[in-house]
C-alpha positions in Angstrom: 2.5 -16.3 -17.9 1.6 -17.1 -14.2 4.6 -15.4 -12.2 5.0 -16.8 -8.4 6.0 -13.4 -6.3 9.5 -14.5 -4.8 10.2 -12.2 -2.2 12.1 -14.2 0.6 8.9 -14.9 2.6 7.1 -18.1 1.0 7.0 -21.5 0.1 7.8 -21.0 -3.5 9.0 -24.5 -4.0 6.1 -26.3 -3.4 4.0 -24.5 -5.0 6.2 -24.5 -8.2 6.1 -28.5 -7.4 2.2 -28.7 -7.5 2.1 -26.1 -10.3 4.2 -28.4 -12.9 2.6 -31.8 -11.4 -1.3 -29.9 -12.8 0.3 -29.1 -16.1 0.5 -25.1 -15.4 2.9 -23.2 -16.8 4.5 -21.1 -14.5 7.6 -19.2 -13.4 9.3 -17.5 -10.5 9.3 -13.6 -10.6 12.0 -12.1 -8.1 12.3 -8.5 -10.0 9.6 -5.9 -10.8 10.5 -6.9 -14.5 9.1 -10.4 -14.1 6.4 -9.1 -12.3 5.5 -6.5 -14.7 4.9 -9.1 -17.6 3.6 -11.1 -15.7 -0.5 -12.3 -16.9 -1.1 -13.1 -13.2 0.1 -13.6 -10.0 0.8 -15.7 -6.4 1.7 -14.6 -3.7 2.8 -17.3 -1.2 3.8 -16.7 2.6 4.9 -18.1 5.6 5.6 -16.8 8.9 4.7 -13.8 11.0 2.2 -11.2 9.5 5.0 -8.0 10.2 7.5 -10.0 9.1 5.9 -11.2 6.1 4.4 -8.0 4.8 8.2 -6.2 6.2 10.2 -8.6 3.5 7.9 -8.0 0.5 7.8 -3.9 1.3 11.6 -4.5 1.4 12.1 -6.9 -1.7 11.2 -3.8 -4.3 8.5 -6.2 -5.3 5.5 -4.6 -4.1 5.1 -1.5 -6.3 5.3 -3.8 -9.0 2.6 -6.1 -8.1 -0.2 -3.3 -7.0 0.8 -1.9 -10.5 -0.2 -5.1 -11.8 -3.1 -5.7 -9.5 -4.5 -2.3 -10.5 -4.7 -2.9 -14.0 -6.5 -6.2 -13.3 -4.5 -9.0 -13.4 -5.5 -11.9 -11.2 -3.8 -12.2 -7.9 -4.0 -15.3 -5.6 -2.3 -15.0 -1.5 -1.9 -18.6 0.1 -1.9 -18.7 3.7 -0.1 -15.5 4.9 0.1 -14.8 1.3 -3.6 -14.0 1.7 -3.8 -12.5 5.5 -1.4 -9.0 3.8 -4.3 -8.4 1.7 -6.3 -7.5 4.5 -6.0 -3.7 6.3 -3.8 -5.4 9.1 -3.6 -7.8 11.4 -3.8 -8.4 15.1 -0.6 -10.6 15.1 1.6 -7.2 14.3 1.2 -3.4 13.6 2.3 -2.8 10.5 -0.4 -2.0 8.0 -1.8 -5.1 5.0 -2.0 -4.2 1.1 -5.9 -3.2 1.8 -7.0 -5.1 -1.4 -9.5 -6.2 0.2 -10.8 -4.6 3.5 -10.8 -7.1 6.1 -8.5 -7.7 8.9 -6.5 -10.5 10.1 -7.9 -12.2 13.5 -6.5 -14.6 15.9 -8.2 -17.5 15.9 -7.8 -17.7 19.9 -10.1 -15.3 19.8 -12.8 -16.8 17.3 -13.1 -20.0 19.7 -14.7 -20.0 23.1 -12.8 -23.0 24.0 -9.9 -21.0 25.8 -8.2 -24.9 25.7 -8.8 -25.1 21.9 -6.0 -26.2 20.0 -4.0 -23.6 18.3 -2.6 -23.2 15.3 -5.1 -25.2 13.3 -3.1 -27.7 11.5 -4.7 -30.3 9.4 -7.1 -30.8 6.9 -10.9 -29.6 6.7 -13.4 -29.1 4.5 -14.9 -25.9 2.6 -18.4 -24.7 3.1 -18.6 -22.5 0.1 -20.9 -19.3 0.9 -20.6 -17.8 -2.4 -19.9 -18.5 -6.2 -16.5 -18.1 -7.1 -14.4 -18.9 -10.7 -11.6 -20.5 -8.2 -14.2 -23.3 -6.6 -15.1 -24.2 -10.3 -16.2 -27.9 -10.6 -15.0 -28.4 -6.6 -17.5 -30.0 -4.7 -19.3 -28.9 -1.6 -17.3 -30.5 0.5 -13.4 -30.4 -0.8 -11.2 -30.7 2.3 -7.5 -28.7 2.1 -4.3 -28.2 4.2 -4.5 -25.8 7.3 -1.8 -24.3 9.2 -2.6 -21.6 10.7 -3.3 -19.5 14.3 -4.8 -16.4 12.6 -8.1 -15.9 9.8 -9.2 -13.1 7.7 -12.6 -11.5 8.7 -14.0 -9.3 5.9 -15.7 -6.3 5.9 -18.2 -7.5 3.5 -19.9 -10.7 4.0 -20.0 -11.2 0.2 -15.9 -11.3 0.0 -16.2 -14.3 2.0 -16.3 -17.3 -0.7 -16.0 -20.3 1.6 -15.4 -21.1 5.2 -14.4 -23.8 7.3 -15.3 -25.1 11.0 -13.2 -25.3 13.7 -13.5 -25.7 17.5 -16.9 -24.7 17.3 -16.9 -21.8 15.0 -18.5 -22.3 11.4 -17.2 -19.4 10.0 -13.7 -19.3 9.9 -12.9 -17.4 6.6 -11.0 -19.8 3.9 -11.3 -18.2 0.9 -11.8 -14.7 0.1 -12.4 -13.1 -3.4 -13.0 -9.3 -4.9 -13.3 -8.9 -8.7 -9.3 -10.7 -9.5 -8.1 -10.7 -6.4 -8.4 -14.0 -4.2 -7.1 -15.7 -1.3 -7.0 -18.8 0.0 -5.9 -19.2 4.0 -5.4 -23.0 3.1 -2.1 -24.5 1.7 -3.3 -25.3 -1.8 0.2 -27.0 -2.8 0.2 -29.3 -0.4 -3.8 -30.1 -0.8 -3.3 -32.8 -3.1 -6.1 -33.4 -5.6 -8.0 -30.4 -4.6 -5.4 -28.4 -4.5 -4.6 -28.8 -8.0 -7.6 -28.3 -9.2 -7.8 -25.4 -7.2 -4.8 -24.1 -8.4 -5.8 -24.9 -12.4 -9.1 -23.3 -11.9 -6.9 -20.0 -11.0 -4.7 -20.5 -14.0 -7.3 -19.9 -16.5 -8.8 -16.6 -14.7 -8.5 -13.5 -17.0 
């Protein structure tokens, strides 16, 4: 069963919403129990990186999902979701997960336009830089939902799947992946069409 991580911190609703509308089975996991049987996993967020990554360390979730993650069970973050994968990130100082190292970046700082917009909010489309199970059957081009003011740099060029542009900068990190753990900086469950098939091509990762 795909288990959404419910700790107090994310936009479980939706993404329940756009799971049931692509015909995926899924249900909301607020106890290490759920989490523990669960066949894979999302973890949503919204909000401030500390505060984010403060609520799940508090929920009494965590241990439960690293358990999970270390056995090999798929894991997807959305937005901020993704960013506490990372070692940390420049909007706080409290440490990530580490899953994959990276760190979270403002985007201010990414854009030599000091009078750039920011947060990026709207829609934009992938460059994909490397094969990845999630992009199956996407095209080149897919477009998804952005809000955001801070993007994941990784460590390892290769962990990068797909980028957007914005304000100049081709490289702003949307989607990262090692072995079954992914991330996607977009909002997939509000990324219509895409989205779902997004979010099905994550479904069926073992």
């Amino acid at each position: 069963m795909l288990v959404i991580v419910d700790y107090g911190s994310g936009n479980v609703g939706s993404i329940v919403n756009m799971l049931a509308r692509a015909g995926i089975e899924a249900t909301i996991g607020n106890s290490p129990e759920a989490i523990r049987s669960a066949a894979s996993l999302i973890l949503p967020g919204v909000g401030a990186f500390d505060s984010v990554i403060g609520r799940f360390s508090q929920s009494g979730l965590m241990d439960a999902v690293l358990e999970r993650v270390r056995v090999g069970i798929p894991i997807l973050g959305i937005c901020v979701g993704m960013q506490i994968l990372s070692l940390g990130s420049d909007e706080g100082d409290l440490p990530g997960l580490g899953l994959i190292r990276s760190r979270t970046t403002s985007l201010r700082s990414m854009i030599d336009d000091k009078d750039a917009r920011i947060p990026h909010m709207g829609w934009s489309n992938l460059t994909i830089r490397q094969p990845s199970p999630l992009l199956q059957n996407l095209p080149q081009d897919a477009r998804f939902y952005f809000v955001h003011s801070f993007a994941v740099v990784c460590d390892e060029a290769e962990q990068c799947i797909a980028t957007i542009e914005y304000q100049g900068n081709d490289r702003i990190t949307a989607i990262i992946q090692r072995d079954h753990i992914f991330g996607v900086q977009f909002h997939a469950e509000k990324s219509r069409n895409f989205g779902m098939m997004l979010l099905r091509n994550f479904a069926v990762i073992r």
